[in-house]
C-alpha positions in Angstrom: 0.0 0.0 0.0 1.6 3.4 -1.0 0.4 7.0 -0.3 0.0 9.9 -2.2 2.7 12.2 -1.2 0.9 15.3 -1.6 -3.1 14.6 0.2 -2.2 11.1 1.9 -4.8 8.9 0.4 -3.6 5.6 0.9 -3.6 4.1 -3.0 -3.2 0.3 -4.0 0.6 0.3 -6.2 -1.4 -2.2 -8.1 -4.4 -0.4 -9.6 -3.1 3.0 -9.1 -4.0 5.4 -12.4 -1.9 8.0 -11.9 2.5 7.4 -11.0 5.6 9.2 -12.2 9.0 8.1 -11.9 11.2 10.6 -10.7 15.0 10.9 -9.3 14.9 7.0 -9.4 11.9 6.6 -7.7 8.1 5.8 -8.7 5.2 7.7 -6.8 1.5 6.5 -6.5 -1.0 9.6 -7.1 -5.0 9.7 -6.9 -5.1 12.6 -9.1 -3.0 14.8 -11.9 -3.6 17.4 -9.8 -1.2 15.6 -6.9 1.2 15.5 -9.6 1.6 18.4 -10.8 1.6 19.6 -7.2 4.5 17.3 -6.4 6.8 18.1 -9.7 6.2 21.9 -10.0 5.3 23.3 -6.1 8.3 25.0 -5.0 9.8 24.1 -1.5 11.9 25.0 1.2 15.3 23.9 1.4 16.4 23.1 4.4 20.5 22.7 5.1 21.9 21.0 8.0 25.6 20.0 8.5 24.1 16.9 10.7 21.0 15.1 10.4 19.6 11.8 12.5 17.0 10.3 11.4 17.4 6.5 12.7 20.6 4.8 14.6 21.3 2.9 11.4 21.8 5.8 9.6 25.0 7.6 11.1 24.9 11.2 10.2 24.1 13.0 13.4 26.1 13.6 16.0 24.0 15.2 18.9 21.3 18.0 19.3 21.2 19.5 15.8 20.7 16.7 14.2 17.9 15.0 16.6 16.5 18.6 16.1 16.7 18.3 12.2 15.2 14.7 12.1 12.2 16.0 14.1 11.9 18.9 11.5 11.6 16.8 8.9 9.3 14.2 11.0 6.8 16.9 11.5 6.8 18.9 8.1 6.3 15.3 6.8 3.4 15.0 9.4 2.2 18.9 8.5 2.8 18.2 4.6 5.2 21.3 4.7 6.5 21.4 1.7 10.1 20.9 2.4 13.3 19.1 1.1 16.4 18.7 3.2 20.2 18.6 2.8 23.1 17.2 4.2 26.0 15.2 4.1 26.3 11.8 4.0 29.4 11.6 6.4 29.9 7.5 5.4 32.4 6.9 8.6 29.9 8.8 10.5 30.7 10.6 13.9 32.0 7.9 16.3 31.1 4.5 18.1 32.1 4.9 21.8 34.0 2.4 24.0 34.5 3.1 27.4 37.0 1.2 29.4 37.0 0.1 32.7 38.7 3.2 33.7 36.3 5.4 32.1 39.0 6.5 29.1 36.7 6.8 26.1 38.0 5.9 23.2 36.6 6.5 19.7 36.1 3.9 16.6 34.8 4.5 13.3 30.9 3.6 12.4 30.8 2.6 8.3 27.5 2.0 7.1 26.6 1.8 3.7 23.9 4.1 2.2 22.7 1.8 0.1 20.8 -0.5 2.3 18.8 3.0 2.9 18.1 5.2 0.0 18.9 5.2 -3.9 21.9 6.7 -5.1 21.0 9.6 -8.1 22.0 9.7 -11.5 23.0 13.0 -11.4 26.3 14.5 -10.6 27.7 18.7 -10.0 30.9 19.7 -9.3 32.2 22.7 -7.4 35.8 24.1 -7.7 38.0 23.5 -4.1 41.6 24.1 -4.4 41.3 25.0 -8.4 40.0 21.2 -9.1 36.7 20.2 -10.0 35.4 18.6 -7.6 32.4 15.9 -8.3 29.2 15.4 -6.2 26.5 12.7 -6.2 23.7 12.4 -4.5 21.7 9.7 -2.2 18.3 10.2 -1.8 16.3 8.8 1.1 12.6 9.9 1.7 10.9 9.9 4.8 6.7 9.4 5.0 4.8 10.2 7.7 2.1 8.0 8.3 -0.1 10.9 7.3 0.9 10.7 3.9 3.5 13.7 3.9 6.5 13.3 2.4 9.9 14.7 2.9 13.5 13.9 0.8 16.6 14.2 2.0 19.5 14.7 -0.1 22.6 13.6 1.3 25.8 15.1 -0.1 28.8 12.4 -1.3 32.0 13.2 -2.9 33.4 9.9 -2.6 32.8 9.3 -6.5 34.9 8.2 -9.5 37.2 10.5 -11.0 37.8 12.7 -7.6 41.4 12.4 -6.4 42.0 10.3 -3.2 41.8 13.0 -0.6 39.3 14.7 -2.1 36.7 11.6 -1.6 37.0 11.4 1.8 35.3 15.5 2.3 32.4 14.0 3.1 33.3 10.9 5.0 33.5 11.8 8.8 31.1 14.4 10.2 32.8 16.9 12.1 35.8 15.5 11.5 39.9 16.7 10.2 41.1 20.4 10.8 40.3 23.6 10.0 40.7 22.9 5.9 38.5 20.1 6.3 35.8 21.0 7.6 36.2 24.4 5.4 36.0 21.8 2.3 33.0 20.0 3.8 30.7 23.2 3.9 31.8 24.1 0.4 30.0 20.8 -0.5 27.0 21.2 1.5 26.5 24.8 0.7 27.3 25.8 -3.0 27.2 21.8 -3.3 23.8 21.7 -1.9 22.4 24.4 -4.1 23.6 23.1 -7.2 22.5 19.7 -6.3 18.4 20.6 -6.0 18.4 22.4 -8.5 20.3 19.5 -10.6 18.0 16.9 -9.2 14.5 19.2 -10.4 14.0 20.5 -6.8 12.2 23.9 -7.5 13.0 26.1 -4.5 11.0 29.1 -2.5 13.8 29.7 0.7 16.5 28.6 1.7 16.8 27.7 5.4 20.3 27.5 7.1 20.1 25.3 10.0 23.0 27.0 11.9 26.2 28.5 10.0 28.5 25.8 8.3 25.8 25.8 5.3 25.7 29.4 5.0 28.2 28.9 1.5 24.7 28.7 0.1 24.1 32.2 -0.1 27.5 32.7 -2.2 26.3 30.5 -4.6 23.2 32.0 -4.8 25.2 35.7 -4.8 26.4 34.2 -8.1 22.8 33.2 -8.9 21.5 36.9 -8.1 23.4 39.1 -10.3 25.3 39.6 -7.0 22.4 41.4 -5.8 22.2 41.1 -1.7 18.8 41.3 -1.5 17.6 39.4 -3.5 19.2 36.6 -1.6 18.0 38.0 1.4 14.8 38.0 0.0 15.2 33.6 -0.2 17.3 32.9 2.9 16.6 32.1 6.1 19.1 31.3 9.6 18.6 29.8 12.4 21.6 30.2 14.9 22.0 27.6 17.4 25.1 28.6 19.5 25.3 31.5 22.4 29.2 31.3 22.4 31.1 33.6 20.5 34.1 31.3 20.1 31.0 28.3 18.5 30.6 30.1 15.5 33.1 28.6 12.2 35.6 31.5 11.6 37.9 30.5 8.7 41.2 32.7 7.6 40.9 34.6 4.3 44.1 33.1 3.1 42.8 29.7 3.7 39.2 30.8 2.5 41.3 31.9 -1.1 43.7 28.8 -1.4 40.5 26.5 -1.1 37.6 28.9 -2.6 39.1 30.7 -5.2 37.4 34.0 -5.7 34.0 32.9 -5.4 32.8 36.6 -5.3 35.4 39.2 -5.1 37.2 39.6 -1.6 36.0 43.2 -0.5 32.8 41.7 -1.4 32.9 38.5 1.2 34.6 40.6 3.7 31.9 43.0 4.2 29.4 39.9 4.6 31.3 37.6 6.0 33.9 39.7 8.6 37.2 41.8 7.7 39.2 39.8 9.6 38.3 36.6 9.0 35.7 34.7 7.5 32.4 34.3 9.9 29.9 32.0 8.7 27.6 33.0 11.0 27.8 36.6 10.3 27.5 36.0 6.8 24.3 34.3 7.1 23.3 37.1 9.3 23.7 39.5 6.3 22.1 37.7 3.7 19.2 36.3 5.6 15.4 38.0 5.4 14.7 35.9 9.1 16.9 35.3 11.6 16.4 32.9 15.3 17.2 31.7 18.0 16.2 28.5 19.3 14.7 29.5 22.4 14.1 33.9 24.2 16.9 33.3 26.5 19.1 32.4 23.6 17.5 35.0 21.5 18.3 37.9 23.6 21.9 36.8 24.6 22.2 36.3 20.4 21.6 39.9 20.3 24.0 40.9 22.4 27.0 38.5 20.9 25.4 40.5 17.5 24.1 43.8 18.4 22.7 45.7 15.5 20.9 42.7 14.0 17.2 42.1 14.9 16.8 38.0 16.0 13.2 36.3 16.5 12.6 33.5 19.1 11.3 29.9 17.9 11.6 27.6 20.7 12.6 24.0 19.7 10.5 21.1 20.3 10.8 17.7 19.5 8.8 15.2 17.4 5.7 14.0 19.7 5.0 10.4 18.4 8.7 9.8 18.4 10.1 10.2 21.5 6.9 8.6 23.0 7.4 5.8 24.3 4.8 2.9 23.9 3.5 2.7 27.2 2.5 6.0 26.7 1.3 6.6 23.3 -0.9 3.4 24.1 -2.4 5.2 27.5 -3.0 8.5 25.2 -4.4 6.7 21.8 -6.8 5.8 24.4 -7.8 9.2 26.1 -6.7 11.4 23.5 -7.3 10.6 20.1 -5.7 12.9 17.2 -2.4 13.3 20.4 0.0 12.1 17.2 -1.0 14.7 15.0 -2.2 17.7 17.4 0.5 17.7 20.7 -1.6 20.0 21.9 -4.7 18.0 22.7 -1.7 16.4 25.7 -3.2 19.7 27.5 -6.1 17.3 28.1 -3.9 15.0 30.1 -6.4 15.0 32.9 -8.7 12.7 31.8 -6.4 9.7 32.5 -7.0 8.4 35.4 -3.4 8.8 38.0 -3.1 5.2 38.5 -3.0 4.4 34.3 -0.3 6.8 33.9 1.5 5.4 36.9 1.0 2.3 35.9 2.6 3.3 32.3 5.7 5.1 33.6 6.3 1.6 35.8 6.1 0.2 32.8 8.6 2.2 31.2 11.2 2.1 34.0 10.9 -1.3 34.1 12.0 -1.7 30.3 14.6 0.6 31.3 16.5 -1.0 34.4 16.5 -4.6 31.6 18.4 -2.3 29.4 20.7 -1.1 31.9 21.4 -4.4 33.2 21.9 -5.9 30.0 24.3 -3.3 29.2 26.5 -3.5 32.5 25.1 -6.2 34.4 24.5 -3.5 37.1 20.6 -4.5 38.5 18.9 -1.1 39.8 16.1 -1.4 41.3 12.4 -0.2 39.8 11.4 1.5 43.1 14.4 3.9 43.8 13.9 7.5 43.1 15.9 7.1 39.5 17.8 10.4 38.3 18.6 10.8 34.6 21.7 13.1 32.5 22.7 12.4 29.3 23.3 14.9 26.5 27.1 15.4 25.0 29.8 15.4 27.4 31.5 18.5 27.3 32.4 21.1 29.9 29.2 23.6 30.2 27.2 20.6 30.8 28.6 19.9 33.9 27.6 16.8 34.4 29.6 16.0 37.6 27.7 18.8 39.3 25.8 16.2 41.1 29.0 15.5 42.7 30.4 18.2 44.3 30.0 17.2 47.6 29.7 13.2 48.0 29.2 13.4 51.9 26.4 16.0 51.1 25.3 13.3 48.6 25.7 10.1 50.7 23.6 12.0 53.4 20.3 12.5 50.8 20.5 9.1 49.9 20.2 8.1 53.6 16.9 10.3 53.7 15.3 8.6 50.4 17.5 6.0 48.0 19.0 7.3 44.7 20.4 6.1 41.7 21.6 7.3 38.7 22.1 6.9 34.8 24.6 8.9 33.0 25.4 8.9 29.1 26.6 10.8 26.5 29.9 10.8 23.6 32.5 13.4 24.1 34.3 15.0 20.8 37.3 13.2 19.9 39.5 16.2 20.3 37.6 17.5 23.8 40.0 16.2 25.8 38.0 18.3 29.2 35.0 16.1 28.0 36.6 13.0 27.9 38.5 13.7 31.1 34.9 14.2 32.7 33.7 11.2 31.3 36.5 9.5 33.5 35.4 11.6 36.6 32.0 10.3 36.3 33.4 6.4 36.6 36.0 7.7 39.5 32.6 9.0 41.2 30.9 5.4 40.6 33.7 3.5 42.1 33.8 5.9 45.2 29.9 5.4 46.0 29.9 1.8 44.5 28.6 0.6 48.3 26.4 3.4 48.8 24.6 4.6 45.3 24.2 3.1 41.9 25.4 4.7 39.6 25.9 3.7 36.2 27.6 5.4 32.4 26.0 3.5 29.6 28.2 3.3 26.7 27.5 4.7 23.1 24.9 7.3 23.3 22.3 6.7 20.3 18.8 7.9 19.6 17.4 4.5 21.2 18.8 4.7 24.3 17.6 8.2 24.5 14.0 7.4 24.0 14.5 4.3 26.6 16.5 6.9 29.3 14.0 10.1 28.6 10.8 7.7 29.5 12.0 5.3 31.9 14.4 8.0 34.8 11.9 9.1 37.3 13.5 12.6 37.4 15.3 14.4 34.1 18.8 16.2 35.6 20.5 19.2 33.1 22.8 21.3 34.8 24.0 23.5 32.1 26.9 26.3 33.2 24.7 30.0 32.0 24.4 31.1 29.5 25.6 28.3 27.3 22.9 26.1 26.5 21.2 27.7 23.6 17.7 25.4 23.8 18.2 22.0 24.7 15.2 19.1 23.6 16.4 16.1 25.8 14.1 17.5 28.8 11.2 18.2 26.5 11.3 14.3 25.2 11.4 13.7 28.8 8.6 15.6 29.9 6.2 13.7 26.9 6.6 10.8 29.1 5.7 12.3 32.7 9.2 12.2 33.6 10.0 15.3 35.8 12.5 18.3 34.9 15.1 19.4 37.3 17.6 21.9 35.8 19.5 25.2 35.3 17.6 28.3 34.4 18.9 28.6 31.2 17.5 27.3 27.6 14.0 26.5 27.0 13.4 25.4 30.7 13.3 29.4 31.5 10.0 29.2 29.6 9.2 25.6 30.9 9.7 26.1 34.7 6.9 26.6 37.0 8.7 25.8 40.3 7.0 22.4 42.2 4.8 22.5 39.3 6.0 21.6 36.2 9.3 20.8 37.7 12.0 22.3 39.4 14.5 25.1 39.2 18.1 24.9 40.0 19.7 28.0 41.0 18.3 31.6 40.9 16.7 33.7 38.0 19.3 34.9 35.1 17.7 37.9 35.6 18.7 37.8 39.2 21.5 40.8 39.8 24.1 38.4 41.5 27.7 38.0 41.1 28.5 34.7 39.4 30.2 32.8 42.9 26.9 33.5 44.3 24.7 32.2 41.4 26.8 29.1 41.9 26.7 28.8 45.5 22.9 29.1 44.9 23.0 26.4 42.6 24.6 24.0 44.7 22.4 24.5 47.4 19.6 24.5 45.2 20.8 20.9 43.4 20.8 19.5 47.3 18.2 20.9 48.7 15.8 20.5 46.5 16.8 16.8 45.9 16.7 15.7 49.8 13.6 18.3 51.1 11.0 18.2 47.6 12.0 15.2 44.9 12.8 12.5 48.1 10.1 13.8 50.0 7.2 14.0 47.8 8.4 10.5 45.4 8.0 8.6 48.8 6.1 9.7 50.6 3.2 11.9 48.9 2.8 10.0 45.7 -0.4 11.8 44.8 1.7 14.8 44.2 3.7 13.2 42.1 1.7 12.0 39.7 0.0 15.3 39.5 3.2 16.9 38.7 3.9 14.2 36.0 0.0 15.4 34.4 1.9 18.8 35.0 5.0 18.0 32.2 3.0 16.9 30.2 0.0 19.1 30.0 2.1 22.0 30.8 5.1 21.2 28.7 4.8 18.2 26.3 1.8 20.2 24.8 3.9 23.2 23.7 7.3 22.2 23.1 6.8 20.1 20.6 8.2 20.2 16.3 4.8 20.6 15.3 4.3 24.0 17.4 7.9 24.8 15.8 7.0 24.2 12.4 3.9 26.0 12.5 5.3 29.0 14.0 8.6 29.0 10.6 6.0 28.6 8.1 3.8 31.5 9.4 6.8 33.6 10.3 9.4 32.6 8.1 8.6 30.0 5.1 5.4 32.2 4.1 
């Protein structure tokens, strides 16, 4: 049974009247109409360095590109009109191995593209260090169950005819130095361009999903009668990162040795920075819309790039995905439509408290066999259960928890605690790896006291498995570096409760003891920073022995009323389907 791409009505392959074959591919219409919809509407383009779609498909690394799968989840679900690009990054980012020690050490993770989408006929080339350099395409198209349909182009120059080193640009994301990673978004943004419009893609914008495809706009300079506005008029930029030294900066006499003169130098230089090239200042100036990903991150945007006006979309995370089953079955019962409309999640109340305790039991239980298969560590289904994992890097802080073990020894005499930790650091953060190794130091110092355990190779299913089956969702980010974050929203879809740092979309999620809980004072409090972390310190502890134990074991009523809480207060709103709504009205339109 196939699906018309463009209304969703479910056709037989068989007996259907109306198909055309296109980049490869043969697609099942009810009508002409659908057809000429599907070859002639013009769509949005949508560029991401990373993007993860499923665990077998290795081309995310971390946030970004959980965020960009979800984007392209819910425009399928919302029949936005939208194609995606990206790189194909055939080594991928890295398999972790941790060793007994904790030392992390990194391994390749090959997978072959095949066994997923169809390779296109079609080939560009772009110029990188004076040689032609040739680019194919795989094309892999995701469905939503509502019919809507969303391709993905992923970027490959590992094709016949390039030299050696040049077929390897687009086999490690994020990976090599400074020319490599120039050389990769060459590909992805001038690359990228040429490529749709190679494969028949008719475009309306251009969306950069933060800077390292914001080459794009060069190409279409080139496109534009090197006319700024009118590539203003097509582009659009989200920024993701609140640190100054986050943003790719690339020397103009590397830029020239590997560009060429794409447009004349003066020319970059007042778009792209005199003293070196900024890609996120160049997307700045040739972008009609610019965001942030959540207020907090909007306003401190401003600031790191005062004289440019920034909107606020908050992220949010695809719904049906990062439900787990226990609880998509509990709301297919009580709220019909949840898949498609989040926001009917408002309605939470009508499940009774004992179904959707029931369903988190079931969901922690599911967990602590994972864990145990993983490191034969048994934790136990009743304990007050404590979840962190997101990249391991140093603003994250993720030994936070442990600043004080007799402080944390003496909670855990009060009300039991254990603990799950994940998460990959970047091969070359050596800080996040030495963390990593902190974390198992920790474990091995409050073996006979706590469990505690680090689960090894941090994928998109063990996320889903940790962000429904923890009891409590930690996130201590260091202010103000954590631009969004999405791992407490997938959290919150499942009742799981929030306690974290004011900073990122939790500034807009937090109602203290309602939703959740705060850590440390307002970023609009006027406080020196030793304070604001004393604060949080004694907020982490306090909070954790004199509300969380308390009210887990002994007022269980309150509890579940809090779960009701993250999810009809905060699964309802931070979802990708509020987010895509809110680019198309704001930004794609």
């Amino acid at each position: 049974m196939a699906r018309d791409p463009i209304c969703g009505m479910p056709l037989d392959e068989k007996n259907a009247k109306f198909k055309v074959q296109v980049r490869g591919r043969t697609y099942y219409f009810c009508r002409e109409y659908c057809i000429h919809t599907f070859l002639e509407e013009k769509r949005i383009a949508y560029f991401s360095m990373e993007i993860g779609l499923t665990d077998d498909i290795h081309t995310y690394s971390a946030g970004l590109g959980i965020l960009a799968g979800d984007t392209i989840r819910s425009s399928a679900d919302l029949k936005i009109p939208l194609v995606a690009v990206s790189l194909i990054s055939k080594k991928g980012y890295l398999k972790q191995e941790i060793t007994r020690e904790g030392k992390q050490i990194e391994h390749p993770t090959e997978w072959m593209p095949s066994k997923f989408m169809n390779e296109l006929p079609t080939q560009i080339t772009v110029q990188i260090e004076d040689r032609e350099v040739r680019i194919k395409a795989w094309l892999y198209d995701h469905q939503s169950l509502t019919g809507g349909l969303v391709s993905i182009l992923f970027l490959d120059t590992d094709v016949e005819g390039n030299t050696p080193e040049d077929r390897k640009i687009t086999s490690f994301l994020y990976g090599g130095d400074e020319r490599y990673r120039l050389k990769q978004e060459i590909v992805l943004g001038m690359g990228g361009v040429k490529m749709l419009e190679a494969s028949g893609f008719k475009v309306r914008k251009y969306h950069m999903n933060e800077g390292h495809s914001s080459l794009l706009t060069l190409e279409l300079l080139r496109k534009n009668d090197m006319t700024p506005d009118k590539v203003r008029d097509l582009c659009i930029f989200t920024t993701h990162t609140p640190v100054e030294a986050g943003h790719d900066k690339f020397p103009y006499d590397l830029v020239q040795e590997t560009m060429g003169e794409i447009v004349p130098l003066e020319t970059l230089k007042a778009l792209g920075g005199r003293d070196r090239l900024n890609m996120t200042l160049l997307a700045l100036n040739l972008s009609k819309y610019v965001n942030g990903v959540a207020k907090r991150h909007k306003d401190f945007s401003m600031k790191l790039f005062p004289g440019y006006y920034i909107s606020a979309i908050t992220n949010g995370v695809h719904s049906f995905t990062w439900t787990c089953d226990d609880f998509r079955k509990l709301y297919d019962k009580y709220l019909l439509g949840w898949a498609n409309e989040p926001e009917l999640l408002v309605r939470v109340d009508s499940i009774p408290d004992e179904e959707i305790w029931q369903a988190h039991m079931e969901a922690k239980e599911k967990l602590m066999d994972f864990v145990s298969t993983k490191t034969n560590v048994n934790l136990d289904r009743d304990v007050l259960t404590l979840g962190f994992a997101r990249r391991a890097t140093a603003y994250k802080r993720p030994v936070l928890l442990f600043s004080d073990l007799g402080r944390l020894e003496e909670i855990n005499s009060k009300g039991r605690i254990q603990a799950i930790f994940a998460g990959k650091a970047h091969p070359k953060d050596w800080s996040g790896k030495q963390l990593i190794e902190e974390i198992y130091g920790y474990i091995a110092k409050l073996r006979n006291v706590i469990k505690i355990v680090y689960l090894e190779d941090y994928d998109i299913q063990m996320a889903a498995k940790l962000t429904s089956g923890v009891d409590v969702w930690l996130n201590t980010p260091l202010p103000p570096f954590e631009a969004s974050g999405t791992s407490g929203m997938k959290a919150a879809h499942n009742g799981v409760i929030n306690f974290s740092v004011l900073d990122g979309w939790w500034i807009e999620g937090c109602i203290e003891d309602v939703t959740g809980w705060a850590i440390g004072p307002s970023p609009k409090e006027p406080i020196g920073e030793n304070e604001r972390r004393h604060r949080e310190l004694e907020d982490l502890y306090n909070k954790l022995e004199y509300l969380i134990i308390s009210k887990f074991y002994k007022k269980r009523d309150n509890w579940i009323r809090m779960m009701e809480n993250s999810i009809g207060k905060v699964a309802y709103y931070f979802n990708s389907h509020r987010m895509m709504r809110r680019y198309v009205t704001e930004a794609y339109l």
